[in-house]
GUDRENMAR-637048 format. One line per field, with one value per atom (N, C-alpha, C, CB): chain; x, y, z. Coordinates in steps of 0.05 Angstrom, whole numbers, plus 32768, in hexadecimal, padded with zeros to 4 digits. Glycine has a CB too. Layout:
N
cadena = c(A:...)
c1 = c(X:...)
c2 = c(Y:...)
c3 = c(Z:...)
//
This chain:
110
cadena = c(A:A:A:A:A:A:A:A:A:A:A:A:A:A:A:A:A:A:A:A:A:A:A:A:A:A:A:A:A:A:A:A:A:A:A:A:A:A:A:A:A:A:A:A:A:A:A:A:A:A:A:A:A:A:A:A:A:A:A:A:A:A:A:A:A:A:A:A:A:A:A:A:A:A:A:A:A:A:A:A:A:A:A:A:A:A:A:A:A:A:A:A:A:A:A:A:A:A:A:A:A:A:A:A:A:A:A:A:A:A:A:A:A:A:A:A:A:A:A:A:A:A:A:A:A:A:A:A:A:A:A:A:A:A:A:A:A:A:A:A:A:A:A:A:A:A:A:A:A:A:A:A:A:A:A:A:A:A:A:A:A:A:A:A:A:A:A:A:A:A:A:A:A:A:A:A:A:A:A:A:A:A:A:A:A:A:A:A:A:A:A:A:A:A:A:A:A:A:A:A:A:A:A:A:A:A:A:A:A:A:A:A:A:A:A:A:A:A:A:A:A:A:A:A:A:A:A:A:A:A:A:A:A:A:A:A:A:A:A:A:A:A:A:A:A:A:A:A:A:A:A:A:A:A:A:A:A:A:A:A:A:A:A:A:A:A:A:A:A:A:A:A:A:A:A:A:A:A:A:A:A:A:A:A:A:A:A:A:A:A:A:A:A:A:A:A:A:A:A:A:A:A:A:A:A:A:A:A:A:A:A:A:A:A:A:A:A:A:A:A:A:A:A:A:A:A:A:A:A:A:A:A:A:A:A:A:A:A:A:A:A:A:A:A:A:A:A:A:A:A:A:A:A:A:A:A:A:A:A:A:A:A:A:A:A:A:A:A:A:A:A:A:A:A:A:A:A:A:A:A:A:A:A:A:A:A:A:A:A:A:A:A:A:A:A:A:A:A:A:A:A:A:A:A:A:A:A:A:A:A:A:A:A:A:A:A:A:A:A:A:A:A:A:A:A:A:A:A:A:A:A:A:A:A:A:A:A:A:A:A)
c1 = c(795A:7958:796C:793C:796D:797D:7993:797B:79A5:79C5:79CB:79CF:79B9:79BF:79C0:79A3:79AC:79AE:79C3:7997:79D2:79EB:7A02:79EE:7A04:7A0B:7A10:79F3:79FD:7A09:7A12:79F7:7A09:7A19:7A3B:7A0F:7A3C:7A61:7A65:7A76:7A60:7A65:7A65:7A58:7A53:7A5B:7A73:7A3E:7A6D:7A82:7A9D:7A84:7AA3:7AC0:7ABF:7AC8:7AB6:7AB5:7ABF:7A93:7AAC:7AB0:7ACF:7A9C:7AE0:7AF2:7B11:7AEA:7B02:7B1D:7B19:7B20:7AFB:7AF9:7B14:7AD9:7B0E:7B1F:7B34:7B1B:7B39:7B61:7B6D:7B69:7B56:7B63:7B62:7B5A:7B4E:7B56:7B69:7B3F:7B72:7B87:7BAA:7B80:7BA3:7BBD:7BC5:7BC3:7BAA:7BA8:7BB6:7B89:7BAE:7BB9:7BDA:7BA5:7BDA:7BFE:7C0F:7C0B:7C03:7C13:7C0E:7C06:7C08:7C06:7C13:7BEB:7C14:7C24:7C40:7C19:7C46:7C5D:7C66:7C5A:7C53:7C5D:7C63:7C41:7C4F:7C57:7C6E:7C3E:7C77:7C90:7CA1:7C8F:7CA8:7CB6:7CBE:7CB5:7CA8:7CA7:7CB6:7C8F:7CAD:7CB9:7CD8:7CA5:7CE1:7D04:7D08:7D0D:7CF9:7D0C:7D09:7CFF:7CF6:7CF5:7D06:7CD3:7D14:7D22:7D45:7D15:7D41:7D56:7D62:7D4C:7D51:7D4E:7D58:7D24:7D51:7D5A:7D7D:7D44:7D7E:7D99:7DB4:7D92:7DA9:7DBE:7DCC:7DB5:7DE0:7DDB:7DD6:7DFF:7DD7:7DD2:7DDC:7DDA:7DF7:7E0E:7E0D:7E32:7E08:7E03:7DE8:7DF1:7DD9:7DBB:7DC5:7D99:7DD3:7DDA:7DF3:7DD5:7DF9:7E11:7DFD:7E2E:7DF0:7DDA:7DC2:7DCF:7DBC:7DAB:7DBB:7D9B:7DD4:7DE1:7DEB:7DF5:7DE9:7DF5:7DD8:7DFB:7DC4:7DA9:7DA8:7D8E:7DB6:7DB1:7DC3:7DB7:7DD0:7DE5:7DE0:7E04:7DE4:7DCF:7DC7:7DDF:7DAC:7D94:7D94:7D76:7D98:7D94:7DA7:7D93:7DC2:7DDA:7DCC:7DF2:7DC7:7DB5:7D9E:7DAF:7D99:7D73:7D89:7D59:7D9E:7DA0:7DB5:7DA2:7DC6:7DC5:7DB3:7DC9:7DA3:7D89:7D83:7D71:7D7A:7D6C:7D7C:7D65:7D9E:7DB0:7DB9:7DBA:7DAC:7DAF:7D8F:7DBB:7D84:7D66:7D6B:7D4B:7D73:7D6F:7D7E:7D7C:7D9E:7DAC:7DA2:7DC6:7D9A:7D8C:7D6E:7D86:7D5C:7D4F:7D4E:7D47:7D6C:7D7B:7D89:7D90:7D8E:7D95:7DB1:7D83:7DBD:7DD6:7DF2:7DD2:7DD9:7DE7:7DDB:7DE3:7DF1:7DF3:7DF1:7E0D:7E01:7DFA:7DF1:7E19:7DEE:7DE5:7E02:7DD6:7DF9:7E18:7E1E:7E19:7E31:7E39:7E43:7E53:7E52:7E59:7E76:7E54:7E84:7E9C:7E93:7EB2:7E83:7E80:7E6A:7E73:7E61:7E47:7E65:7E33:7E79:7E8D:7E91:7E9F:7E9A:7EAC:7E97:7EB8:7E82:7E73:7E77:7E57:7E67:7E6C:7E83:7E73:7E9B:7EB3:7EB9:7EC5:7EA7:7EA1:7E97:7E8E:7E82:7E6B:7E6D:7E53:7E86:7E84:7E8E:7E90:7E84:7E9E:7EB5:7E92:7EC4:7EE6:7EE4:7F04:7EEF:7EFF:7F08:7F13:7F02:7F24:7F2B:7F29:7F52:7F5D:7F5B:7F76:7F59:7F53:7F74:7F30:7F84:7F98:7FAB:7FA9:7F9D:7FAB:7FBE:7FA6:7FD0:7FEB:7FEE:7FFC:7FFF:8005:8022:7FFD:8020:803C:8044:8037)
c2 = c(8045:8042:8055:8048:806C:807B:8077:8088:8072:805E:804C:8051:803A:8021:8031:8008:8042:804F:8059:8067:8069:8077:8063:808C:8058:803A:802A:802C:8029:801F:8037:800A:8047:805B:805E:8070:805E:805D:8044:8054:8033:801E:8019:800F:801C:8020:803B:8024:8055:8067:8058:8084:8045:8038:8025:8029:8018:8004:8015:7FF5:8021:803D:8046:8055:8053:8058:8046:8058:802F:8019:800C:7FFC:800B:8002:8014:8009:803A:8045:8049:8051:8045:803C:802A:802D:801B:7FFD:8000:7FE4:8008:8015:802A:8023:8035:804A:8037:8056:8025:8014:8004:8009:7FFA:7FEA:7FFB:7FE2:800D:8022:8029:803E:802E:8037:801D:803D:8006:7FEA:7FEB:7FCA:7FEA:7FE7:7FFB:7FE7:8010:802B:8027:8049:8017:8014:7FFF:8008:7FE2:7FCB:7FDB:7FB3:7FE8:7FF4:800E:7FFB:8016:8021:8009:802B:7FF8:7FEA:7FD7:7FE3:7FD1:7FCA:7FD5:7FD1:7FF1:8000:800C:8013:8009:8009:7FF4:8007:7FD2:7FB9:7FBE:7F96:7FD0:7FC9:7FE1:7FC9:7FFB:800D:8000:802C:7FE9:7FDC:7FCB:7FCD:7FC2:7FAA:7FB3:7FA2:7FCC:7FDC:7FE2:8001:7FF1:7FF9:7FE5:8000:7FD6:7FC2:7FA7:7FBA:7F9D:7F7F:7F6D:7F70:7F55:7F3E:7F3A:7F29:7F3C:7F39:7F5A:7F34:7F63:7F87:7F7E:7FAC:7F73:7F6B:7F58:7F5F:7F3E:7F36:7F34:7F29:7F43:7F51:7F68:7F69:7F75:7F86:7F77:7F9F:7F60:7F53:7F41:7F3E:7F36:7F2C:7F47:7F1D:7F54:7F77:7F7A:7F9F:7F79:7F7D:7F67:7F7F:7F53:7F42:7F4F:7F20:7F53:7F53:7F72:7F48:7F90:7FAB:7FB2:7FC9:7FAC:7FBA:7FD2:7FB2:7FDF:8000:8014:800F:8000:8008:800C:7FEF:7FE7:7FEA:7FF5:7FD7:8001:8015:8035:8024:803C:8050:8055:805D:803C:8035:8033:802B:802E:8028:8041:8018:804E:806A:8076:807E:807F:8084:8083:807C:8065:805E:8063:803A:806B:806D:808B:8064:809A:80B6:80B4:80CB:80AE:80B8:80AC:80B6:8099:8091:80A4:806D:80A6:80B5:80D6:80B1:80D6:80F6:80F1:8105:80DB:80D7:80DF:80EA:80D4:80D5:80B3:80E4:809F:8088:807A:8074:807A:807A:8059:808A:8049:8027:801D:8012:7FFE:7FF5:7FF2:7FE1:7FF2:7FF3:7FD9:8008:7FCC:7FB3:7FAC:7FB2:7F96:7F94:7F9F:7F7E:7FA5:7FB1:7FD6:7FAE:7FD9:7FF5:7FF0:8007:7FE6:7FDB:7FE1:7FAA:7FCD:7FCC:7FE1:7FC7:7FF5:800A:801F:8016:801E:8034:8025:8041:800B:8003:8010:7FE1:800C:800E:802B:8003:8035:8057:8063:805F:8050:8055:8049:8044:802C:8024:8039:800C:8032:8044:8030:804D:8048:8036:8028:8047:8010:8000:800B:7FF0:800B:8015:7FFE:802C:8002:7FEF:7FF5:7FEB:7FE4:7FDB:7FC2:7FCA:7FD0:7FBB:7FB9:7FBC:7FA2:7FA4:7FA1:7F99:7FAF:7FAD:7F9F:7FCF:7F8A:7F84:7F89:7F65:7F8D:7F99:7F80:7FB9)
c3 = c(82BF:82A3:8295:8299:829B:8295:8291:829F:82B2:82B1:82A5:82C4:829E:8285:826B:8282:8265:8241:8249:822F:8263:825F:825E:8276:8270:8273:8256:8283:823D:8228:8215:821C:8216:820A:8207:8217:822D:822A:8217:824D:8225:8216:81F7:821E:81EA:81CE:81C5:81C0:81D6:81CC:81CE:81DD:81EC:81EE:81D8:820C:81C8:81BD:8198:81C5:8193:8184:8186:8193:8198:819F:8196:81B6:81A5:819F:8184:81B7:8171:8156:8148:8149:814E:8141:8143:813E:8158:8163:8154:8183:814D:8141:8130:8143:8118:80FA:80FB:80EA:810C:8112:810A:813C:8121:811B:810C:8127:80FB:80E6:80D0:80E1:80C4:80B2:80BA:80B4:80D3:80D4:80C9:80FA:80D0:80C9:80AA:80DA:80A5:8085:8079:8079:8085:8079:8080:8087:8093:809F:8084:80C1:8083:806B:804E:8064:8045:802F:802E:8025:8033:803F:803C:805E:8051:8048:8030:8055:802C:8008:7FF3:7FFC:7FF8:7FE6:7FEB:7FE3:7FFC:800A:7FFE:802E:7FFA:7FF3:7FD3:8000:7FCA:7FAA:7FA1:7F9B:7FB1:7FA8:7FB3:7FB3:7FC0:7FCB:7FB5:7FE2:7FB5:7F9D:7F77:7F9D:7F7A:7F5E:7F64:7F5B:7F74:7F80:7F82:7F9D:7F92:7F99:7F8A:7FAF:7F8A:7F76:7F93:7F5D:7F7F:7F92:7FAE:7F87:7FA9:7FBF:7FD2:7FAC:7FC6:7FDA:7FF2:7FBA:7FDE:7FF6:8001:7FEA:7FFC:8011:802D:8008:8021:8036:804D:801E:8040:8053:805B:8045:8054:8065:8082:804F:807E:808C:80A5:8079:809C:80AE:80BF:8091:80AF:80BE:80CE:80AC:80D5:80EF:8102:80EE:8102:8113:8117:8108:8113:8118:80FC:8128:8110:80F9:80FB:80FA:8115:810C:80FB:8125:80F9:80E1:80C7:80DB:80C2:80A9:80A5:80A0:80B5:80B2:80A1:80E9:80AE:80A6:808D:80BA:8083:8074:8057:807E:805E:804E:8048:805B:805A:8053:8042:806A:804C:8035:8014:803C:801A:7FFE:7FEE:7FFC:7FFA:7FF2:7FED:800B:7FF8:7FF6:7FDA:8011:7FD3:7FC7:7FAB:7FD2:7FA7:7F8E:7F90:7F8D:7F9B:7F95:7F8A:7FA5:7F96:7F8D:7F77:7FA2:7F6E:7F4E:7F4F:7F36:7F66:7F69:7F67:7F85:7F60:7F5C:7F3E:7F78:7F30:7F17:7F0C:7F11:7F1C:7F16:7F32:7F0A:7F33:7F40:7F58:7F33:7F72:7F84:7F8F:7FA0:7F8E:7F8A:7FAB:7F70:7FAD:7FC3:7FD5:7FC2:7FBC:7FC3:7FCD:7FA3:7FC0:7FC3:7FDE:7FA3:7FE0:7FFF:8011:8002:8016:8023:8030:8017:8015:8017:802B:7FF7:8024:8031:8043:802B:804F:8075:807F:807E:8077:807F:8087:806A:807E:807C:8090:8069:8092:80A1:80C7:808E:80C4:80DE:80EC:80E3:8108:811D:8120:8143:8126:8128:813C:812E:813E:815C:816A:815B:8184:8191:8198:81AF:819D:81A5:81C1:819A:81CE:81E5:81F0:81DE:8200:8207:8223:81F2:8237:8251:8254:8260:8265:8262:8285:8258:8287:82A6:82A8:82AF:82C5:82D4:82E7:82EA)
//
């Protein structure tokens, strides 16, 4: 009798356990969505039309460019350091800034 009451005991503590893991992970995801929300609505202020879509087309091809990208432009408006909205010529100019260079790469035969 005993090993069974001990016996359901674990059992509800494991049950107990993984309920709160799971409200654990439930909350990081949502903290994670709203976060992002709020990057597309400080995105969305920042950028014109053609700026978001030039950096949505960049986010297929590396997203971890445009992650830090993003944060950049998030910081520097939040620091009240961008005065109009940044267009697509100026999106450009920072990539162009921001890529790493090419190397040339060229076989020579003998």
């Amino acid at each position: 009798m005993d090993e069974e009451l001990e016996n359901l005991r674990k059992k509800r503590r494991q049950e107990l356990q993984q309920a709160s893991l799971e409200d654990t992970l439930e909350g990081q995801e949502q903290q994670r969505q709203d976060f992002e929300e709020q990057k597309r609505q400080i995105l969305r202020v920042i950028l014109t039309t053609e700026a978001k879509e030039r950096l949505g087309r960049i986010k297929v091809a590396r997203p971890d460019m445009v992650e830090a990208i993003e944060s950049q432009l998030i910081m520097l408006a939040q620091s009240g350091r961008l005065k109009n909205k940044i267009n697509d010529e100026q999106l450009r100019m920072l990539l162009s800034k921001l890529m790493p260079t090419k190397r040339e790469i060229s076989i020579k035969r003998k």
